[in-house]
Backbone as numpy.savetxt, mean C-alpha at the origin, in Angstrom:
# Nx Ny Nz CAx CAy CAz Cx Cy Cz
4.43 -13.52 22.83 5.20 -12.49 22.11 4.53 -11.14 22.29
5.28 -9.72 22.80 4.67 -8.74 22.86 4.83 -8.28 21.57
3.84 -6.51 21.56 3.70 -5.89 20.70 5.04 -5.09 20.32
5.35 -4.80 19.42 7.00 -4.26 19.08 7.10 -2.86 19.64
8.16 -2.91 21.06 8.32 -2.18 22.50 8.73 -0.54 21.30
8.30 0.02 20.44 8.73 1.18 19.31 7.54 1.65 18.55
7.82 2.78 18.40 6.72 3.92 17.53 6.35 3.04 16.23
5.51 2.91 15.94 5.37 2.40 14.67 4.28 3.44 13.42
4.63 3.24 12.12 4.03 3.89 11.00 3.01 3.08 10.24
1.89 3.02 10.26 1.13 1.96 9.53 0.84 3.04 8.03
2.02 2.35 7.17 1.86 2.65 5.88 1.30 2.61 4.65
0.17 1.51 5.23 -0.92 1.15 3.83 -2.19 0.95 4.99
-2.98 1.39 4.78 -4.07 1.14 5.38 -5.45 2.11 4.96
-6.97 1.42 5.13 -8.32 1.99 4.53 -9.27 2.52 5.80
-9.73 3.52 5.27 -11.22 3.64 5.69 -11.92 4.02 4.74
-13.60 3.47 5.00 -14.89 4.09 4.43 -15.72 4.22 5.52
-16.72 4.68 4.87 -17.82 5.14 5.24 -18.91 5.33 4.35
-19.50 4.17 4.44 -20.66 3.91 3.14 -22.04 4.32 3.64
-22.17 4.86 4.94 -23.84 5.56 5.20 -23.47 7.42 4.22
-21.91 7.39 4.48 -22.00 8.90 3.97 -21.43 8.47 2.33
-21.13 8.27 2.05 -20.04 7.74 0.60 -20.30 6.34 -0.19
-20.39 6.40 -1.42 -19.79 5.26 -1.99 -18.73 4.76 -2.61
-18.97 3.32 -2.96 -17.89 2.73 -2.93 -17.97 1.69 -3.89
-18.00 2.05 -5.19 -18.64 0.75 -6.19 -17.93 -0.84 -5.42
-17.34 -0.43 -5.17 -16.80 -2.63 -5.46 -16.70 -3.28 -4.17
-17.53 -1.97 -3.19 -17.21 -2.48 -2.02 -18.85 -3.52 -1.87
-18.91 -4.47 -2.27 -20.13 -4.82 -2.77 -19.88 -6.71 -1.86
-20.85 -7.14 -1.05 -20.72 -8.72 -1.03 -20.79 -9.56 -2.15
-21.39 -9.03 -3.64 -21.24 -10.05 -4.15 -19.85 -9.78 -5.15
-18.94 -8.96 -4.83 -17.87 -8.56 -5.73 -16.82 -9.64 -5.31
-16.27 -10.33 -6.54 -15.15 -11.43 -6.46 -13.90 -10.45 -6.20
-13.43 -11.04 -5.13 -12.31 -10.30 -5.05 -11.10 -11.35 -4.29
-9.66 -11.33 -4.88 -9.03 -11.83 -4.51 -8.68 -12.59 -3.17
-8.77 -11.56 -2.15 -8.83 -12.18 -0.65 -10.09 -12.76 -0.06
-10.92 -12.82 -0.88 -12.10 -13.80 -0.84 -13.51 -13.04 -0.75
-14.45 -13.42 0.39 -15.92 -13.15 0.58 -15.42 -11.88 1.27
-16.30 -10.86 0.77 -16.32 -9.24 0.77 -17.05 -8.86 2.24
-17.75 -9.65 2.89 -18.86 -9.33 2.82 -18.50 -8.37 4.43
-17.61 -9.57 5.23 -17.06 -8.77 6.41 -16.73 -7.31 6.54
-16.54 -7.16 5.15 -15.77 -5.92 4.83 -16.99 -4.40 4.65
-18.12 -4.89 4.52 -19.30 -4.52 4.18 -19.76 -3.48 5.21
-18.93 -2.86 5.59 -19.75 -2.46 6.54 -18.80 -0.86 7.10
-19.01 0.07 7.44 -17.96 1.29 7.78 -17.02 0.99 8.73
-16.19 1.39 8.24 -14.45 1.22 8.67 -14.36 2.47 8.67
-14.03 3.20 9.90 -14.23 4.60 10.25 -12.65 4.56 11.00
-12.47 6.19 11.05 -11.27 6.21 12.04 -11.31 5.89 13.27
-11.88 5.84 14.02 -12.06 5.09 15.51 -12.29 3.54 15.54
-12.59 2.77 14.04 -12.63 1.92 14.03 -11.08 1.41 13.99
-10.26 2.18 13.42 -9.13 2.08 12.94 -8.19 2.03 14.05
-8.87 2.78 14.84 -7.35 3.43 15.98 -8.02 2.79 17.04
-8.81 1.69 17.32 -9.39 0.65 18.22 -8.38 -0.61 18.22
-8.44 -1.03 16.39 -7.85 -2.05 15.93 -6.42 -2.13 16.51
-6.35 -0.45 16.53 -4.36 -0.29 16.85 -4.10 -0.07 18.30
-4.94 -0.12 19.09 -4.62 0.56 20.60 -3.91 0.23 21.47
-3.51 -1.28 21.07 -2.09 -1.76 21.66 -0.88 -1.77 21.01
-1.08 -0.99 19.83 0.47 -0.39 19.33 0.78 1.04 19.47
1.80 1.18 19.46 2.22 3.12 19.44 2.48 3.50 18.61
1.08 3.11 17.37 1.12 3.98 16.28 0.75 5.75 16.84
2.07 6.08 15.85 2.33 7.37 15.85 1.94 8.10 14.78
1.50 7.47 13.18 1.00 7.93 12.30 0.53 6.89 11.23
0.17 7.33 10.13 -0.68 6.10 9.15 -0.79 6.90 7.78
-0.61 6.22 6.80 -0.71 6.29 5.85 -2.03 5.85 5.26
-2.96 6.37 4.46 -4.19 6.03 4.07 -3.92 5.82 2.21
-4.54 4.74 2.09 -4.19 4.41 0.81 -6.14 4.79 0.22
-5.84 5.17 -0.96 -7.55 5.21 -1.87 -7.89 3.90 -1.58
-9.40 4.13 -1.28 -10.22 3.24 -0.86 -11.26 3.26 -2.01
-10.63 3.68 -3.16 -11.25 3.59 -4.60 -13.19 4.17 -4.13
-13.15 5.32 -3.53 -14.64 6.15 -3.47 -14.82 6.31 -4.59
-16.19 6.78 -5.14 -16.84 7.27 -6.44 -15.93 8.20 -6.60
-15.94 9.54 -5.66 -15.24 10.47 -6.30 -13.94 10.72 -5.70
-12.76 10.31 -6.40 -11.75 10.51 -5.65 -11.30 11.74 -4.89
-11.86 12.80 -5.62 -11.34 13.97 -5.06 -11.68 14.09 -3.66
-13.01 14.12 -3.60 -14.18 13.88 -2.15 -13.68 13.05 -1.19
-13.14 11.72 -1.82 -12.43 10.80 -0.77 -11.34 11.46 0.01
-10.41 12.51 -0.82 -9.00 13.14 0.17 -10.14 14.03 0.80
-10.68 15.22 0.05 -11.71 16.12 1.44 -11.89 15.20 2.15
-12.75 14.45 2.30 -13.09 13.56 3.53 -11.96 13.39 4.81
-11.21 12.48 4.12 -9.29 12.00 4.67 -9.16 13.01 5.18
-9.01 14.74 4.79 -8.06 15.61 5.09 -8.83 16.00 6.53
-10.06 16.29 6.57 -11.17 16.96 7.07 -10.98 15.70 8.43
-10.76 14.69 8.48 -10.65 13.86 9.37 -9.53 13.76 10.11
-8.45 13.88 9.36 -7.09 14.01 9.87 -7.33 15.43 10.52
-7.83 16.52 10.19 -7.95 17.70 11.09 -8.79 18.62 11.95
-9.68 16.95 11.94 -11.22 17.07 13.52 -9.96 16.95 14.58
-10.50 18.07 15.35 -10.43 18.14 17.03 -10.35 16.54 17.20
-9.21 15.90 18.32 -9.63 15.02 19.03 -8.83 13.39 17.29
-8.87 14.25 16.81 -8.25 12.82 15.45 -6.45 12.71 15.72
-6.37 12.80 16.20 -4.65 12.91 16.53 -3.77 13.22 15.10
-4.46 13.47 14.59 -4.04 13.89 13.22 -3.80 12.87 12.02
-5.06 12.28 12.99 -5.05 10.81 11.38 -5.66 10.59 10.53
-5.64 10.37 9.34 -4.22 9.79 8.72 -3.27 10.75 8.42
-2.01 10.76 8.98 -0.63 11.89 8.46 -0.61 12.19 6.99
-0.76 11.20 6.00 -1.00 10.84 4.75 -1.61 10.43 3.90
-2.23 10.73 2.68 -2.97 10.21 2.10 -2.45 10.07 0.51
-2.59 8.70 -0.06 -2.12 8.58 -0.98 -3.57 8.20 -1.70
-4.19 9.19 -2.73 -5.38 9.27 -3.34 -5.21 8.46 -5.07
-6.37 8.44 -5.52 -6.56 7.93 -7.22 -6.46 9.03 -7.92
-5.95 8.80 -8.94 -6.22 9.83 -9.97 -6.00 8.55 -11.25
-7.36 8.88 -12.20 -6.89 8.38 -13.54 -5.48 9.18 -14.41
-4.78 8.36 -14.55 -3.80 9.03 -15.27 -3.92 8.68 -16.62
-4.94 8.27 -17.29 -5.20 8.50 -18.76 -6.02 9.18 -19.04
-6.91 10.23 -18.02 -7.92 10.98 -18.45 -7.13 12.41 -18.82
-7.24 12.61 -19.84 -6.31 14.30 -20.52 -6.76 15.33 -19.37
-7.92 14.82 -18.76 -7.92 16.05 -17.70 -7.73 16.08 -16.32
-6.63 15.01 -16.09 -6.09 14.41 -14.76 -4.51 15.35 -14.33
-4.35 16.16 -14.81 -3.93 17.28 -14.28 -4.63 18.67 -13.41
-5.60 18.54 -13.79 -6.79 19.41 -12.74 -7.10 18.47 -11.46
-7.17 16.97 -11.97 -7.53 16.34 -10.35 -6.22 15.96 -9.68
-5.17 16.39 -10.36 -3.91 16.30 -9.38 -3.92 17.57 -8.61
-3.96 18.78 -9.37 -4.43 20.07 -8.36 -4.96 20.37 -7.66
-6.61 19.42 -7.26 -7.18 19.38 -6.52 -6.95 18.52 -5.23
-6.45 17.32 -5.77 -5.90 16.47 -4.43 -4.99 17.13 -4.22
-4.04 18.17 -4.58 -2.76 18.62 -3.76 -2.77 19.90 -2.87
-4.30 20.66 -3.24 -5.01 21.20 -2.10 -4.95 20.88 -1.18
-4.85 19.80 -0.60 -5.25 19.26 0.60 -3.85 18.99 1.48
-3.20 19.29 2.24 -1.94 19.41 2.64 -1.11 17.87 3.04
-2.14 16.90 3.27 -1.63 15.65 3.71 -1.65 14.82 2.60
-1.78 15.32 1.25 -1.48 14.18 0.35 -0.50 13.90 -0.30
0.21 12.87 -0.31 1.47 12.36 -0.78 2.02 11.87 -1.84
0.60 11.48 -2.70 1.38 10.37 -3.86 -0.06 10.14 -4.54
-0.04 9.14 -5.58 -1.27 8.47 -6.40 -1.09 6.61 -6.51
-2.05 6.42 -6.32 -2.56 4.97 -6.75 -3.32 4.94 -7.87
-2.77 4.25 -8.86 -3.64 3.29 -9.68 -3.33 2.11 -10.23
-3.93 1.46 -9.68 -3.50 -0.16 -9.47 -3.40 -0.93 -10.55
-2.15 -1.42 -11.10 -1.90 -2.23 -12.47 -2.16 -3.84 -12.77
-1.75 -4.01 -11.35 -2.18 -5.64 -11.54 -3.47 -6.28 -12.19
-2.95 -7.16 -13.04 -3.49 -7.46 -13.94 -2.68 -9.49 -14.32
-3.84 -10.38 -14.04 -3.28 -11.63 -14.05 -4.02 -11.90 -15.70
-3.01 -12.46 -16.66 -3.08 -12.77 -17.55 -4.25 -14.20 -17.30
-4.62 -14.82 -16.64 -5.14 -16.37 -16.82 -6.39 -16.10 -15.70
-6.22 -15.77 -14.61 -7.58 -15.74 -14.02 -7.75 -14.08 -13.68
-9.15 -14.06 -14.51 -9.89 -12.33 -14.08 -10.48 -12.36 -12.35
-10.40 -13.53 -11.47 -10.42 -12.92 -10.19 -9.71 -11.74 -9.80
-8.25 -12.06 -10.25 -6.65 -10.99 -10.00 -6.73 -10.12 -10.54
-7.53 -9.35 -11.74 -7.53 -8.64 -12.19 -7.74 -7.17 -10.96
-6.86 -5.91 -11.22 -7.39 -4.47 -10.51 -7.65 -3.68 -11.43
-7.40 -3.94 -12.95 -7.38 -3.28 -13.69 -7.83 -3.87 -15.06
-8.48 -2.69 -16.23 -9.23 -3.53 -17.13 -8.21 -3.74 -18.23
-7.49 -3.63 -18.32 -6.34 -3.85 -19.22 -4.66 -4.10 -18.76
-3.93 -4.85 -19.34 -2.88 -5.36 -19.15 -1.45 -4.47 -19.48
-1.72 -3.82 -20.41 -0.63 -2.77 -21.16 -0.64 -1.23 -20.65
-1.26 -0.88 -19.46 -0.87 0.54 -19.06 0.24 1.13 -19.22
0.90 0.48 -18.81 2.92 0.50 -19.07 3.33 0.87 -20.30
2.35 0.88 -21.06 2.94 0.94 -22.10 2.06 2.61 -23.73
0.74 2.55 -22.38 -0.20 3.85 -23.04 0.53 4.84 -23.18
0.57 5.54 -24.02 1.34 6.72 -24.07 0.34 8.06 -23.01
-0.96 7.99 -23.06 -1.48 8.68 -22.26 -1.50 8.59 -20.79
-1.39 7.09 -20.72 -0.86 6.87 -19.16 0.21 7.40 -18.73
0.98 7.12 -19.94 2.37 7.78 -19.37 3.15 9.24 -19.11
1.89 9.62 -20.00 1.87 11.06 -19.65 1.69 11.39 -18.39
0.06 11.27 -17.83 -0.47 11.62 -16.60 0.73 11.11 -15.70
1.19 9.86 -15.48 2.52 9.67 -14.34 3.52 10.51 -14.72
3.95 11.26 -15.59 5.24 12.24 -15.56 4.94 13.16 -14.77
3.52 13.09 -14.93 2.88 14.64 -14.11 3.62 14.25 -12.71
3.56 13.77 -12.16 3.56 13.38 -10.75 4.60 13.96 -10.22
5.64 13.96 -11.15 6.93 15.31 -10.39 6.72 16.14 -10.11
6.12 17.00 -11.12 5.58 18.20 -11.07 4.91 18.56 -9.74
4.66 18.01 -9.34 3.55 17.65 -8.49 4.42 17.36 -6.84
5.25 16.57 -7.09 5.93 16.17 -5.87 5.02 14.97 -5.30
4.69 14.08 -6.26 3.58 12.89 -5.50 4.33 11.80 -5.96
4.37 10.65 -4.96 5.04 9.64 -5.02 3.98 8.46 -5.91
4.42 7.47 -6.35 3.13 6.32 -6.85 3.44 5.31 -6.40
2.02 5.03 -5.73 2.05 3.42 -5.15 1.96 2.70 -6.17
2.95 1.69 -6.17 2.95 0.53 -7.36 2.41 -0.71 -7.22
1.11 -1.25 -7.82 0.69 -2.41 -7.59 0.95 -3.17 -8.46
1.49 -4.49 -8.57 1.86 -5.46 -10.01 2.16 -6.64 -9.25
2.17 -7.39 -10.53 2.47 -9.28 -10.20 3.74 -8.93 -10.55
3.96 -10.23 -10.56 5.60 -10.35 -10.12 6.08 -10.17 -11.78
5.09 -10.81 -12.89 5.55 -11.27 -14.46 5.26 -9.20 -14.86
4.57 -8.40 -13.57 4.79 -7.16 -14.97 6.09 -6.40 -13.89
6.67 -6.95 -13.27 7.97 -5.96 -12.68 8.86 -5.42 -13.04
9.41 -6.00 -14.46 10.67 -5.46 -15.44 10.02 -4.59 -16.19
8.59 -4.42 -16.48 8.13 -3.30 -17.49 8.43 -1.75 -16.10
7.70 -2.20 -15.01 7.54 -1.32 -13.76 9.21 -1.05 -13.79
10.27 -1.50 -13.57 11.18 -1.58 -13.36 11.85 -0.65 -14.74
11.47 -0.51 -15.62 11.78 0.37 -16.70 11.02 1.73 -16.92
9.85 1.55 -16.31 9.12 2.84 -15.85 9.68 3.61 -14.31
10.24 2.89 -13.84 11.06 3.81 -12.60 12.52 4.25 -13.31
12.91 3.93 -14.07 14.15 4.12 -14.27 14.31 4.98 -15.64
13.18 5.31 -16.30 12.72 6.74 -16.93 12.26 7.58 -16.00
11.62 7.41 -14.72 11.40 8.70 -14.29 11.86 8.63 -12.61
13.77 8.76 -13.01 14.30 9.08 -11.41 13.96 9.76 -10.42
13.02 10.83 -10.56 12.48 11.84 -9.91 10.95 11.42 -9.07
10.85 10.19 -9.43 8.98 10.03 -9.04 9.96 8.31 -8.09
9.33 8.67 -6.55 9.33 7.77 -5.96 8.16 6.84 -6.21
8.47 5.89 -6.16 7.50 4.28 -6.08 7.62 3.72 -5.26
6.65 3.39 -4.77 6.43 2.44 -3.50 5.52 1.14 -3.70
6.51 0.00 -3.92 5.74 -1.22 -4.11 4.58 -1.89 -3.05
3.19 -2.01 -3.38 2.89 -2.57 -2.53 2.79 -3.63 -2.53
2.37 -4.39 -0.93 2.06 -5.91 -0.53 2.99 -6.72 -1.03
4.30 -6.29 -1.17 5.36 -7.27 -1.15 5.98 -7.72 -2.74
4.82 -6.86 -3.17 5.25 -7.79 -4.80 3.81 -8.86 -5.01
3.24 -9.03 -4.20 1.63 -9.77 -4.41 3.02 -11.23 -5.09
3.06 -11.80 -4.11 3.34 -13.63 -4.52 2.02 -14.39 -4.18
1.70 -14.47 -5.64 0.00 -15.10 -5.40 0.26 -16.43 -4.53
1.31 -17.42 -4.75 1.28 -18.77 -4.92 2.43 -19.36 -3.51
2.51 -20.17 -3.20 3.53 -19.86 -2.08 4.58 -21.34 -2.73
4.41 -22.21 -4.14 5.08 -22.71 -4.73 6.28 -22.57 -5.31
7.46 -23.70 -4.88 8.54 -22.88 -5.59 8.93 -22.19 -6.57
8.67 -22.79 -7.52 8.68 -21.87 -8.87 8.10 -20.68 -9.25
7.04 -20.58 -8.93 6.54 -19.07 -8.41 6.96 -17.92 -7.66
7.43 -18.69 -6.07 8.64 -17.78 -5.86 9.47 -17.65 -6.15
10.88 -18.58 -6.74 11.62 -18.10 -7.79 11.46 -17.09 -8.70
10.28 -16.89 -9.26 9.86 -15.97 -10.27 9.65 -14.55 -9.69
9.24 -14.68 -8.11 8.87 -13.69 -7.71 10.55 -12.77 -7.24
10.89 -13.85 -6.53 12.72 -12.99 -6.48 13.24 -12.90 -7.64
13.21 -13.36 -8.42 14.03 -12.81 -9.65 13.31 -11.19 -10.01
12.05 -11.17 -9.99 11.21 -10.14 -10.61 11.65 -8.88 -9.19
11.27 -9.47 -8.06 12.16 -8.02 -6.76 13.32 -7.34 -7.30
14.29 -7.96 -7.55 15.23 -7.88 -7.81 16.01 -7.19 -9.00
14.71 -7.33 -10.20 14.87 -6.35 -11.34 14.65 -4.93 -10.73
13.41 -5.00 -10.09 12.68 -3.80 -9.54 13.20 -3.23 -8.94
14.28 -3.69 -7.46 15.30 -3.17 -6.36 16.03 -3.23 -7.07
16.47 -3.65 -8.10 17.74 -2.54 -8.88 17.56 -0.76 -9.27
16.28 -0.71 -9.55 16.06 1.06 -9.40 16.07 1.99 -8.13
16.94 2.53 -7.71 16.97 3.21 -6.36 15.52 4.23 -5.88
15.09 4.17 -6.68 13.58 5.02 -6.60 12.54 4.24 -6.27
12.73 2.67 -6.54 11.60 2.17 -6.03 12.26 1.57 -4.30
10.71 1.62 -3.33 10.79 1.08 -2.00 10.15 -0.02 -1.79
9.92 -0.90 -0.92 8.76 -2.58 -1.34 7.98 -2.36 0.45
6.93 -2.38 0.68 6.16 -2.09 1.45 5.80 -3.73 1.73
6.03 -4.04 2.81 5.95 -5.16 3.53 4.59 -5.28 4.32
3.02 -5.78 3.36 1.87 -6.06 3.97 0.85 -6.90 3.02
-0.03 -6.91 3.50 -1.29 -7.50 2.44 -1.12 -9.19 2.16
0.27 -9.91 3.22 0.64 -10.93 2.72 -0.75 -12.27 3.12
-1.27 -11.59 4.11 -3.13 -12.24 4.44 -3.79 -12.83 3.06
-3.54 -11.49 2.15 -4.85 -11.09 0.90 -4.63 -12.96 0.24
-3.51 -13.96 0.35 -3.38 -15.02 -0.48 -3.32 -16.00 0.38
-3.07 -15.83 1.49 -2.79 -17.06 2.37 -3.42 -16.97 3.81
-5.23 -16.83 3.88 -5.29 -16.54 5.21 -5.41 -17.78 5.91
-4.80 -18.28 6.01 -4.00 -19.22 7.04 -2.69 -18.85 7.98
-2.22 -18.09 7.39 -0.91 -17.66 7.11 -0.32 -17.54 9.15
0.71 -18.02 8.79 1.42 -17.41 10.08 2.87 -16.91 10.37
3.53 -16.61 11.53 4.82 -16.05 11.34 5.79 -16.71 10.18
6.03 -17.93 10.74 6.67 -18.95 10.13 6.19 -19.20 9.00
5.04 -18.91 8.14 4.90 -19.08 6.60 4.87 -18.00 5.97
4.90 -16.93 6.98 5.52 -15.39 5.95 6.89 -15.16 6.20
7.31 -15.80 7.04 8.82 -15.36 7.31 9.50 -15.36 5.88
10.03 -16.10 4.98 10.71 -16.09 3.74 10.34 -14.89 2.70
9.09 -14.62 3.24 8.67 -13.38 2.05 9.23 -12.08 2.95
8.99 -11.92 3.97 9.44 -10.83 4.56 10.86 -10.72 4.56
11.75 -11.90 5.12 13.34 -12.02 4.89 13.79 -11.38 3.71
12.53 -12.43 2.69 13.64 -12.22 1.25 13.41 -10.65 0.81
12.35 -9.86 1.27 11.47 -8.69 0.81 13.16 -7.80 1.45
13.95 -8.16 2.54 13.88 -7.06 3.39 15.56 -7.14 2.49
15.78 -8.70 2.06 17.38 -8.73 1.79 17.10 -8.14 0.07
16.48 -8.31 -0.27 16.37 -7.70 -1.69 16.38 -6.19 -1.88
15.50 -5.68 -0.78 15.53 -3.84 -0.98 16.43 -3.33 -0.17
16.48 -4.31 1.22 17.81 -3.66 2.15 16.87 -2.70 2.95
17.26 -2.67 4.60 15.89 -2.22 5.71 16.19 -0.69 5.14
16.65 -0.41 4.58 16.71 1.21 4.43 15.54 1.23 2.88
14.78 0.65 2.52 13.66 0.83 1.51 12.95 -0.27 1.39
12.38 -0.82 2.89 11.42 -1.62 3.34 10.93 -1.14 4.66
9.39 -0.92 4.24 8.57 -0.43 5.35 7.34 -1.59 5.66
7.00 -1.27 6.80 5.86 -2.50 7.16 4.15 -1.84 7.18
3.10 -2.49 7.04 2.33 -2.11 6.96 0.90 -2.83 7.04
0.08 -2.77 7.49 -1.29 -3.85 8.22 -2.03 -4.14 7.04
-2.72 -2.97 6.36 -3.13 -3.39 4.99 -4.97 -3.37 5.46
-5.20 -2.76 6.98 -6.64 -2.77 7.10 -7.49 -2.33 6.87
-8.57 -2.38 6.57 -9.27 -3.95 7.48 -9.47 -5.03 6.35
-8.96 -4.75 4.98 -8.47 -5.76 4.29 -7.83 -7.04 4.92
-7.07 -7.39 5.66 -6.19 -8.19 6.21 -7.06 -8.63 7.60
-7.77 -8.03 8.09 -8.60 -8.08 9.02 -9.51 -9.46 8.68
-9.47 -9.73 7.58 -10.12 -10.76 7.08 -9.00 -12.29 7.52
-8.21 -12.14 7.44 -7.03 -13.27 7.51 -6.72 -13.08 9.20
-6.59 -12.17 9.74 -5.92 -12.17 11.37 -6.55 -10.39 11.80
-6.17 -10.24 13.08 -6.27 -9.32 13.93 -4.96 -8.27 13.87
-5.22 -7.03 14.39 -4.45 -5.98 13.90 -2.94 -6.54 14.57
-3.13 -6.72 16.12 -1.70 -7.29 16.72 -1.02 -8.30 16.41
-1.99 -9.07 15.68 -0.79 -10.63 15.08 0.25 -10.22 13.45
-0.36 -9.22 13.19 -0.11 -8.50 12.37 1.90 -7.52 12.40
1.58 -7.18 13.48 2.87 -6.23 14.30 3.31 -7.37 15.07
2.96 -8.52 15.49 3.52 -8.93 16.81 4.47 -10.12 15.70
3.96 -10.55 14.19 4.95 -11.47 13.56 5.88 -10.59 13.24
5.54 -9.16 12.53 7.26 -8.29 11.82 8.02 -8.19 13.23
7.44 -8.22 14.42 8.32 -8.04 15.70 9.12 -9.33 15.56
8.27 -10.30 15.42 9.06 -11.59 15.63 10.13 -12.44 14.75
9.60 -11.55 13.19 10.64 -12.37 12.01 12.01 -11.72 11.89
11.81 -9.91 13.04 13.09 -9.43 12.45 13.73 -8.99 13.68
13.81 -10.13 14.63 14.18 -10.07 15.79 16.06 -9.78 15.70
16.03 -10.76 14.57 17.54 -10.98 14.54 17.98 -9.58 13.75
17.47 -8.60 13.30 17.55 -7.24 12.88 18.62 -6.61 13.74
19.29 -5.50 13.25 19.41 -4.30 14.78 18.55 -3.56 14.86
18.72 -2.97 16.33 17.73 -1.90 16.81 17.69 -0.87 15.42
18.64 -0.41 14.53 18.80 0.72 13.90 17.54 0.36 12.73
17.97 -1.07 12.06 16.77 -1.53 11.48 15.88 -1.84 11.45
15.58 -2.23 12.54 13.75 -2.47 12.86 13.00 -0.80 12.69
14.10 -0.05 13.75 13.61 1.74 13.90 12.79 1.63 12.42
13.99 1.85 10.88 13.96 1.91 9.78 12.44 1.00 9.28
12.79 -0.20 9.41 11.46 -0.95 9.20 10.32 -0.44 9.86
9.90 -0.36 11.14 8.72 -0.05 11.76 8.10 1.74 11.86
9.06 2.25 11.40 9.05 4.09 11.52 9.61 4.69 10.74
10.77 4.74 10.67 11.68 5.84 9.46 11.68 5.21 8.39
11.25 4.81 7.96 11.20 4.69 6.09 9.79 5.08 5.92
9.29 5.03 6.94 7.31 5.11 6.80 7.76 6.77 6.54
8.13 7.29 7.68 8.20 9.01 7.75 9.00 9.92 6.75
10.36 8.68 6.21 10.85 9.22 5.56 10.51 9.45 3.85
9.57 8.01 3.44 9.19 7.87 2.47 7.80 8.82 1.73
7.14 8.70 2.71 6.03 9.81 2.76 5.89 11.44 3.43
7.26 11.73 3.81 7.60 13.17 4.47 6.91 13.27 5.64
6.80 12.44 6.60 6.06 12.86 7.60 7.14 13.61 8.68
6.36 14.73 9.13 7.23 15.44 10.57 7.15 14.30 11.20
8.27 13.50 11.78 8.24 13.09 12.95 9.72 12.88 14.09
């Protein structure tokens, strides 16, 4: 199977650099969902990045917070990299942290929006009621802080989109927080995180898409499906990607590697060479949509 013969947008994806930066949790002995850290341990630089990709025609990338000490420092970094001589201008995007319960997270939205390539905010909600491995966050009820909910109104203001991280059981709260604020795009990541690949679980998980793709503001970002199943292959992600693509519809489903996170489960091309292969039966118009224009269109990229 070749690499998908089209421009592609890698819409979730990391770098660090821990000789210059830190990185609390980027730690070997940190429990973390997709398992032993330890591979991970080490700088993931942009040339590391655009090595991984050199047999695709990525044309641009989206950089997701790589949760640095200081977030602000993390976009300088991002921006300052995307606009070295010789960087082809990568990452096009950067979607940075901001606490949105700190009363003074309107000054660090000003400061990340200094920076001309930043797009949106992450702060990651998922939160598993029964095992604290799943945990991204130290509490369960963000959705519901009134100070949280402040700092995300900001985000219009602002013109920044929010990456949405959640299990499948907090999607109707998420799903009521997009639909108070029509104006703030969301972008679901890693599919909706289906921890379990059991029926009833996925049942739970399409019913919960489905609340969520009822708000026209939210989009579902098709990656990270490694982080639970690195075994995983075309044929055992195919149903999540199908059902991902019939639930939001290819016009608000984008694809995305999720590296070097995922790097842990497979290689950058098996990665592009299965969405080539599960959405064969696609049209040309929708794959475009899947592999490029929802990436460019979702995050404003010139392209």
């Amino acid at each position: 199977m070749q690499n998908p013969a089209m421009p592609i947008i890698d819409a979730h994806h990391h770098l660090w650099d821990l000789e210059r930066h830190d990185y609390p949790w980027l730690k070997p002995e940190t429990r973390h969902p997709a398992g032993d850290l330890t591979p991970l341990c080490r700088s993931y630089r942009l040339e590391d990045f655009l090595a991984d990709a050199r047999n695709q025609d990525l044309v641009a990338s989206v950089h997701l917070q790589a949760a640095m000490a200081d977030p602000v420092a993390e976009t300088a970094w991002l921006q300052a990299l995307a606009d070295a001589p010789g960087s082809g201008g990568f990452p096009q995007a950067i979607v940075a942290y901001a606490d949105l319960v700190d009363p003074k997270v309107e000054s660090v939205l000003e400061r990340h929006c200094q920076h001309p390539n930043v797009r949106g905010i992450r702060f990651m909600l998922n939160y598993h009621e029964d095992d604290p491995l799943y945990h991204m966050t130290d509490r369960p009820d963000w959705l519901a802080d009134p100070q949280w909910l402040s700092g995300f109104a900001l985000l219009e203001k602002y013109r920044l989109s929010f990456d949405l991280q959640v299990y499948p059981h907090q999607m109707a709260e998420a799903a009521a927080l997009a639909a108070r604020h029509p104006g703030i795009q969301l972008m679901l990541n890693h599919a909706g995180l289906p921890l379990r690949r059991d029926a009833a679980h996925l049942a739970e998980w399409r019913a919960a898409m489905r609340t969520l793709a009822a708000e026209p503001n939210v989009a579902a970002k098709i990656s990270g499906l490694g982080m639970f199943e690195p075994d995983w292959t075309p044929a055992s992600i195919r149903p999540l990607v199908l059902a991902t693509i019939e639930i939001f519809g290819p016009e608000r489903c984008l694809f995305a590697s999720n590296f070097p996170v995922d790097r842990l489960a497979s290689d950058y091309d098996a990665i592009w060479r299965a969405f080539d292969q599960i959405t064969a039966g696609c049209s040309a118009d929708e794959r475009r949509k899947l592999f490029h224009d929802n990436a460019a269109h979702f995050y404003r990229l010139r392209q």
